[in-house]
C-alpha positions in Angstrom: 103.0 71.9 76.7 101.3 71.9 73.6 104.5 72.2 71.1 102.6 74.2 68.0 100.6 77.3 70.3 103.4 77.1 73.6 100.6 76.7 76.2 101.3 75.0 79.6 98.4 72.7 80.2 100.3 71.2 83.4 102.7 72.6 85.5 104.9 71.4 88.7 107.5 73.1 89.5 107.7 74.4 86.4 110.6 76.9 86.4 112.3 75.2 89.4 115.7 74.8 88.2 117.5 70.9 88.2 120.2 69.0 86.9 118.9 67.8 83.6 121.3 64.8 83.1 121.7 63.6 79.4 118.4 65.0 78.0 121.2 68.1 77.4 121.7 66.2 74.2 118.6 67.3 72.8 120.2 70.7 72.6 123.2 69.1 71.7 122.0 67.5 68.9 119.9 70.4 67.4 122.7 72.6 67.5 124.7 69.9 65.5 122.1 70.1 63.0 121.9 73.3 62.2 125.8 73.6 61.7 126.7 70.5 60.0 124.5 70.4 56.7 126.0 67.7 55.8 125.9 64.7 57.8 128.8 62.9 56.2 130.9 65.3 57.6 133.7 63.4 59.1 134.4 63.7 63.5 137.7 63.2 64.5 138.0 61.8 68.6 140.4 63.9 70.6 142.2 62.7 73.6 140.0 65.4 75.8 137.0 64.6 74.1 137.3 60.8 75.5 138.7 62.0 78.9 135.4 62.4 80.8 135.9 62.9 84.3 133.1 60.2 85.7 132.8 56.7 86.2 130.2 55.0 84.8 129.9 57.7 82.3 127.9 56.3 79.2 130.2 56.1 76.3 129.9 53.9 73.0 134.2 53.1 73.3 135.6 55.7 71.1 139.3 56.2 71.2 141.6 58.9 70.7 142.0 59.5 66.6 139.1 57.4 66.1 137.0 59.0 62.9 132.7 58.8 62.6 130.5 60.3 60.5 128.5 63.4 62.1 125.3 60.9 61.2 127.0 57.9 62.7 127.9 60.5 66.2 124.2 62.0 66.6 122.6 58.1 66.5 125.4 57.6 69.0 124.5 60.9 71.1 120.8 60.2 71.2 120.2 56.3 71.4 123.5 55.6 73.1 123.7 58.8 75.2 127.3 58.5 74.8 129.3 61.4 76.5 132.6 60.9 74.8 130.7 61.8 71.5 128.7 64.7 72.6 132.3 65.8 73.2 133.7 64.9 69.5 130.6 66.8 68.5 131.1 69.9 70.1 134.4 69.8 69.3 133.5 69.7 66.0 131.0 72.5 65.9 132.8 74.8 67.8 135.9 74.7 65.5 133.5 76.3 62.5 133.3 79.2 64.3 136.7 80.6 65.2 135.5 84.4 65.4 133.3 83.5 68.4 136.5 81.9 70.5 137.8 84.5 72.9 141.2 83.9 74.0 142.2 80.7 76.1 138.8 79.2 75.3 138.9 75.9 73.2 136.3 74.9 70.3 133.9 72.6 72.7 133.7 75.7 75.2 132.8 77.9 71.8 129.7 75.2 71.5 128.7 75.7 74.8 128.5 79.8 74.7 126.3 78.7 71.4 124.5 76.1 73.3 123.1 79.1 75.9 122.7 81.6 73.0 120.5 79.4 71.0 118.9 79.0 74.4 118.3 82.2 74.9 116.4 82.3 71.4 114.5 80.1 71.8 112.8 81.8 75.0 114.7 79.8 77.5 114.7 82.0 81.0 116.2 79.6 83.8 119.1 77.4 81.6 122.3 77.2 81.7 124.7 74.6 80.1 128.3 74.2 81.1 129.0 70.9 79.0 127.2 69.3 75.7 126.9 66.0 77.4 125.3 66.8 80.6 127.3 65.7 83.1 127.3 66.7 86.6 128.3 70.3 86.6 126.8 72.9 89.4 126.8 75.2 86.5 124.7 73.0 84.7 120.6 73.5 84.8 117.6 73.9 83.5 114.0 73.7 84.3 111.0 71.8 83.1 109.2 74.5 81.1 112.5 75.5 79.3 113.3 72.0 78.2 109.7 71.6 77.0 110.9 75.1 74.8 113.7 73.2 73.7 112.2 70.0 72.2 109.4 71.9 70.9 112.1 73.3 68.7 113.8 70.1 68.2 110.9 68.5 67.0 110.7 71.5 64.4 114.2 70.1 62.4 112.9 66.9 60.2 116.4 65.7 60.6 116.2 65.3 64.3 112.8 63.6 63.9 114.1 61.7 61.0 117.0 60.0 63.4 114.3 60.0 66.4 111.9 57.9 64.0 114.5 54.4 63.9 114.9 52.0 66.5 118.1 51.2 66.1 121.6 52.1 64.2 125.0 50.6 63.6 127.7 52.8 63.1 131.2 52.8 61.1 133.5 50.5 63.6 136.2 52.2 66.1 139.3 51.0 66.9 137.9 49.0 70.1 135.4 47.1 67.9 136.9 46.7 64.4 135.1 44.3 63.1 132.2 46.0 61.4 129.3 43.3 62.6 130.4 43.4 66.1 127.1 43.8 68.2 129.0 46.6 70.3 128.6 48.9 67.0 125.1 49.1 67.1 123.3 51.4 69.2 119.4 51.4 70.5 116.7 53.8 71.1 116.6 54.0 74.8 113.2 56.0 75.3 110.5 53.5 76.0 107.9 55.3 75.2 109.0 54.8 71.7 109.4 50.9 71.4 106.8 48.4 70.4 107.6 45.7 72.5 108.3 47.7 75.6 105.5 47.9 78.5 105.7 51.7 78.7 105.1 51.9 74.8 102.7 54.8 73.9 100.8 55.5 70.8 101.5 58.6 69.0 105.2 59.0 70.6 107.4 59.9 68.2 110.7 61.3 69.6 112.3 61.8 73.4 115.3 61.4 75.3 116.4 59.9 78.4 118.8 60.7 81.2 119.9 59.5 84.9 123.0 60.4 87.1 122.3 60.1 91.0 122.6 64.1 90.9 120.1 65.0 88.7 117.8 61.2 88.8 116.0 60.0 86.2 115.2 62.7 83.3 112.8 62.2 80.3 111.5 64.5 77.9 109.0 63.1 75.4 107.0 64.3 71.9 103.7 62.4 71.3 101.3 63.3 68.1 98.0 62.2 67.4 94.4 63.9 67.8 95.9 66.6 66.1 97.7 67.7 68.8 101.1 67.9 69.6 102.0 67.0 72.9 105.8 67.8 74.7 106.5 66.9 78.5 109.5 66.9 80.6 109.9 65.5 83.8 113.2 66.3 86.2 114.1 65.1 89.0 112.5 61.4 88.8 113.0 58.5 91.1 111.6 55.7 88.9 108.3 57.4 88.1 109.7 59.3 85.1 107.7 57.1 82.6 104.4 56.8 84.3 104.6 60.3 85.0 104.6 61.2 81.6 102.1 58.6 80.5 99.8 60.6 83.2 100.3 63.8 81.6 99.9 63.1 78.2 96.5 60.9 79.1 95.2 64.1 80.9 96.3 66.6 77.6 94.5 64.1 75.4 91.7 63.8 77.5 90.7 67.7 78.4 91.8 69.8 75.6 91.9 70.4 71.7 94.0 72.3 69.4 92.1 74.4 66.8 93.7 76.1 63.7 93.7 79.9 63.9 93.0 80.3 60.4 90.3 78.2 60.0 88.1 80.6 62.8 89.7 83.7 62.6 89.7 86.1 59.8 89.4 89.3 61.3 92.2 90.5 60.5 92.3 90.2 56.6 89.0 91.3 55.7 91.0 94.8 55.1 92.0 93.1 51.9 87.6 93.8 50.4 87.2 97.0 49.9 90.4 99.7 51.2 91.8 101.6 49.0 94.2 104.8 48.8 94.1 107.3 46.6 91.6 104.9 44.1 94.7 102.3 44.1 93.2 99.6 45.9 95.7 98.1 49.2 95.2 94.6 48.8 97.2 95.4 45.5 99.8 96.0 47.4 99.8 94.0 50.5 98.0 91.1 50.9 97.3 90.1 54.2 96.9 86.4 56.5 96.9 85.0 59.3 100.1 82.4 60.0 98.8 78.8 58.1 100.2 77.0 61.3 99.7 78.9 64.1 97.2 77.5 66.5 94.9 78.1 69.8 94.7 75.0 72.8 91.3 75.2 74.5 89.4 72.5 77.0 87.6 70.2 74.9 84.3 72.0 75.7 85.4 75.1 74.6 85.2 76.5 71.0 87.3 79.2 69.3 84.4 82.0 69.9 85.7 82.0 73.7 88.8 83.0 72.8 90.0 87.1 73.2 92.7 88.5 71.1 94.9 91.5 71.2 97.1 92.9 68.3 100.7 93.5 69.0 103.2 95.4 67.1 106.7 94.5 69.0 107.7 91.0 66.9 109.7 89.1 69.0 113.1 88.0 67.8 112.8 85.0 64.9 109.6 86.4 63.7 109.5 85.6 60.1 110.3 89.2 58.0 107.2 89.0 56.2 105.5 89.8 59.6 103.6 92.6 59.9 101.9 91.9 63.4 101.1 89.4 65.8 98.2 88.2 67.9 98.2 87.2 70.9 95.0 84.7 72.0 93.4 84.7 75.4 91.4 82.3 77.3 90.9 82.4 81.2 93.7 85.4 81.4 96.2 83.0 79.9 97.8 83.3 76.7 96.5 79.9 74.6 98.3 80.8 71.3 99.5 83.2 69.1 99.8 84.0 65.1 101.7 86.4 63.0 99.6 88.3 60.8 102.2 88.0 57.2 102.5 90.1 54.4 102.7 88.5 51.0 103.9 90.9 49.6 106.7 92.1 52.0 107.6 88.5 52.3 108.4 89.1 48.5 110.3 92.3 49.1 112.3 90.7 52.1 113.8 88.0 49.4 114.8 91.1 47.3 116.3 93.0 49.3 118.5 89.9 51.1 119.3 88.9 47.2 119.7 92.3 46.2 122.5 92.9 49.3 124.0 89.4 48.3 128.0 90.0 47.8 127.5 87.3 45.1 124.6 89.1 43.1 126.5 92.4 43.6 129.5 90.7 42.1 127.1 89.0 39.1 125.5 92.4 38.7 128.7 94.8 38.6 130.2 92.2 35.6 126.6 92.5 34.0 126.5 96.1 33.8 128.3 97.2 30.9 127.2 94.5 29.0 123.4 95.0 29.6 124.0 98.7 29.2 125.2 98.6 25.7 122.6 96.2 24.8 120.0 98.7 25.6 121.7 101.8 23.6 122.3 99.1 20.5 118.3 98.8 20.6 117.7 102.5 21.2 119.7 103.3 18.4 118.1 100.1 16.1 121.6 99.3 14.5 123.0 97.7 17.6 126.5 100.3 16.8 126.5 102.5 20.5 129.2 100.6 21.4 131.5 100.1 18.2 130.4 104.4 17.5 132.9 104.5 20.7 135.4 102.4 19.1 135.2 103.1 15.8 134.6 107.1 15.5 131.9 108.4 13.7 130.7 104.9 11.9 127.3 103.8 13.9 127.2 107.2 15.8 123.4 107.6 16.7 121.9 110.4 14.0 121.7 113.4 14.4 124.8 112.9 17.3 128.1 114.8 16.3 131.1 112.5 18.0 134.6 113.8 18.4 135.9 110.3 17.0 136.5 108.7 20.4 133.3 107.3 21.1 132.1 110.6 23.7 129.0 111.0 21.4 128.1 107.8 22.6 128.4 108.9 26.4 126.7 111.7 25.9 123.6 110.4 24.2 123.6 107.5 27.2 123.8 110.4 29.9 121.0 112.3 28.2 118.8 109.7 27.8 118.9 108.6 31.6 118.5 111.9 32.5 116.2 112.6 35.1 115.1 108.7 35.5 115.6 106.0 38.2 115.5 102.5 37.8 113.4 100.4 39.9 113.8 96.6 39.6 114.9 96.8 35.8 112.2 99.3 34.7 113.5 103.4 34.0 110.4 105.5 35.7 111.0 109.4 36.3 112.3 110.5 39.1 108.6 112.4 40.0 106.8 109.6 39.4 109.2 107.4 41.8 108.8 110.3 44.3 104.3 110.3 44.0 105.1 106.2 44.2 106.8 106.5 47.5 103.9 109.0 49.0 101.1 106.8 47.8 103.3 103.9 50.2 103.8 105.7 53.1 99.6 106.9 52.8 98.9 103.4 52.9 100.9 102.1 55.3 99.3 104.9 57.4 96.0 103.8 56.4 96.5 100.0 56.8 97.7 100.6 60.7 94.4 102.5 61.0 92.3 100.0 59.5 93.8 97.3 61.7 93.1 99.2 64.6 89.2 99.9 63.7 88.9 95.7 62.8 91.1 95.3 66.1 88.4 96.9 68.2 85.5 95.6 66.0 86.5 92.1 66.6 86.7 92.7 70.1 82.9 93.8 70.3 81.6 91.1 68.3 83.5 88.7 70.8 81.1 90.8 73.7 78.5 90.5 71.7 79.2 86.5 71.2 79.8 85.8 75.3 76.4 87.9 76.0 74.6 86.1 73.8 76.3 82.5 74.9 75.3 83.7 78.1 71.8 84.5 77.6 71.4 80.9 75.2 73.2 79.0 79.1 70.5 80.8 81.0 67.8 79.6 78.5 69.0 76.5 78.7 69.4 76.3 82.4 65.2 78.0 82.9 63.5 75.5 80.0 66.0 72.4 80.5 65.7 72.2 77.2 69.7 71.9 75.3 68.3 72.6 71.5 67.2 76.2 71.5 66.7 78.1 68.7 67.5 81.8 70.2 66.9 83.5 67.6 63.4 82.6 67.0 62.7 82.8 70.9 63.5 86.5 70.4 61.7 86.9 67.3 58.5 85.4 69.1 58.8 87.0 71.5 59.2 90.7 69.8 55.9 89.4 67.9 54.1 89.0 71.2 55.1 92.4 72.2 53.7 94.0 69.4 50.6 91.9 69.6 50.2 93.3 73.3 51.0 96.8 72.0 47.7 97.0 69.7 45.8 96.1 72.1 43.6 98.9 73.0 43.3 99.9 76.6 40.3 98.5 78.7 
């Protein structure tokens, strides 16, 4: 699968469910990340953490009460493989989130509900973990295409690709080896793929994980990069061919196709941004429109991004960014090849706002602010900087003109008649009709943007008619004369000349 568009360039079996073995941990680990913001965080062992049920289990010889680093555990989890601290981990996690533990359910079982949720985000359809280690478990599966959707997201966190990028790690010692240079306290990456000296070693791989029980067999998913192409593959259910099975499908993604970014071919969708405008206020004052910077389309190497059909979609799936205004969705062959958000600038903008704006924090900031910024404005209304001492001191400072009762209500008064009849819109004080025409001119060109979309929408879609008849008509050229460098436009031009020539001709 091609990690940055989501298209399937090979498929066996794809959404057959298996055991996946240890290459859980690649869930695992990315959940860990995106709890644990720092790494230093310290793991405490407990006695059911090291308790794991299976001989032979991999483990890296932790003890009950034993203490790690969360950094020191996910080197452990992913080079070692080590089951005990997938455990720790989980532990660990789950215990952050005591509003999501239902009753009689312990912290690593919280992880595990999270470890299906995040699943589920991430477009999963045929998963289901029972453990964070990976263990035998009947409950336990997945398929190939999800766990491609699942280190396609991995690969997304720098951290994990960070820890993926070393070779090798010695952690903090444990109880069972205390001595700090003791050989057992070092772990290795395990993946092949990823080591120099190792016969399987592949150019361009740059993360992966490994996994083997005699249930599930030999595992392996695997990240490559190069050609500017981002390559992830999974393989389930191996019996010794896990690594030249990979090898195979990586040479035949690097071999046949080509990733091409959107917004270097395709800017249909924001030429809007020339010449609309509502009311003589022009939109692209308001919203500035572009396609996703890193959204891309995977074609056959033959193929160029004219062959391509798109389709604009208003339902945003969830995790679309909030600046998103659309999406669309590319086609080639009557598959999907990639897809980009079309983003607002602008409503990115308003987004941050609005989550600052509802911030408890800011509110907080803003309601001790108030009265303090308030009588800073009256003292400069009034050009003697006295609103606030005319309410403490009587009459002294009262604004002119402003009779006061000697208990500073002069003060309040002038304050309520001033703001009377105004609203206040991100610091500035604008009438209350003028907010109301401000809101109408929105809503008109929101109205007038959808429209506009809709008009490019379908005149991108005839220009991509126009471009296959006329790639059609340059084949068939090609395929009558032999010849590969036609200029078809002067063919036609010729021709049209030879037409006329014929037309003057006078009758015999």
């Amino acid at each position: 699968m091609d990690a940055d568009s989501g298209t399937i360039l090979y498929g066996k079996n794809q959404d057959t469910p298996y055991f996946p073995a240890s290459i859980t941990k690649v869930m695992t680990a990315l959940l860990v990340l995106e709890n644990c913001e720092d790494l230093s965080e310290m793991v405490t062992f407990s006695q059911e953490a090291v308790e794991l049920g299976e001989d032979n289990a991999t483990i890296i010889g932790a003890s009950a009460g034993d203490r790690l680093s969360v950094e020191d555990c996910l080197y452990s989890l992913l080079f070692q493989s080590a089951n005990e601290v997938a455990n720790a981990l989980a532990e660990h996690v789950g215990a952050k989130f005591p509003e999501l533990r239902e009753e009689g359910m312990t912290d690593r079982q919280v992880f595990v509900n999270m470890m299906n949720r995040r699943a589920e985000e991430i477009g999963c359809t045929n998963t289901h973990f029972n453990n964070p280690s990976g263990l035998t478990d009947p409950n336990h599966y997945t398929t190939a295409h999800d766990m491609c959707l699942i280190l396609a997201e991995a690969i997304r966190n720098e951290r994990f690709v960070d820890i993926e990028s070393h070779t090798y790690w010695t952690h903090a010692p444990i109880r069972r080896y205390p001595d700090p240079d003791d050989p057992w306290n070092t772990v290795y990456a395990s993946h092949r793929m990823l080591r120099k000296n190792s016969p399987n070693y592949y150019p361009g791989v740059f993360a992966g994980k490994t996994g083997y029980t005699m249930t599930a067999g030999n595992t392996l998913v695997t990240a490559c990069r190069k050609d500017g192409m981002t390559i992830v593959t999974t393989v389930l259910n191996g019996h010794q061919t896990h690594y030249s099975d990979t090898k195979a499908m990586l040479d035949f993604a690097y071999d046949n196709f080509h990733s091409l970014r959107i917004a270097d071919y395709d800017t249909t969708y924001t030429a809007m941004q020339q010449d609309l405008q509502v009311l003589g206020m022009a939109v692209t004052d308001m919203t500035a429109l572009a396609v996703d910077e890193d959204s891309r389309v995977t074609l056959p190497k033959e193929e160029e991004f004219a062959s391509v059909t798109s389709a604009l979609s208003y339902e945003l799936p969830a995790g679309a960014p909030g600046d998103a205004a659309a999406q669309v969705l590319y086609h080639y062959g009557g598959r999907q090849v990639g897809a980009a958000y079309l983003r607002s600038r602008n409503l990115g903008q308003d987004a941050e706002l609005l989550a600052v704006a509802e911030d408890p924090l800011f509110q907080s900031l803003t309601a001790k602010a108030a009265p303090e910024i308030l009588s800073q404005e009256e003292s400069a209304a009034s050009g003697e900087g006295g609103a606030q001492a005319a309410g403490e001191t009587g009459t002294e400072g009262a604004p002119e003109g402003q009779e006061s009762n000697g208990s500073g209500e002069g003060a309040m008064a002038s304050s309520e008649t001033e703001d009377s009849g105004m609203v206040r819109i991100f610091g500035f004080r604008i009438p209350v009709g003028a907010a109301f025409v401000l809101k109408i001119i929105g809503a008109a060109a929101v109205v007038v943007l959808l429209l506009a979309l809709w008009l490019l929408h379908v005149e991108k879609q005839e220009a991509q008619k126009r471009a296959r008849r006329r790639a059609k008509r340059l084949k068939h050229t090609r395929d009558l004369t032999g010849q590969q460098n036609i200029n078809l436009d002067l063919m036609v031009q010729q021709r049209m000349r030879q037409k006329g020539r014929r037309s003057r001709r006078k009758p015999r």
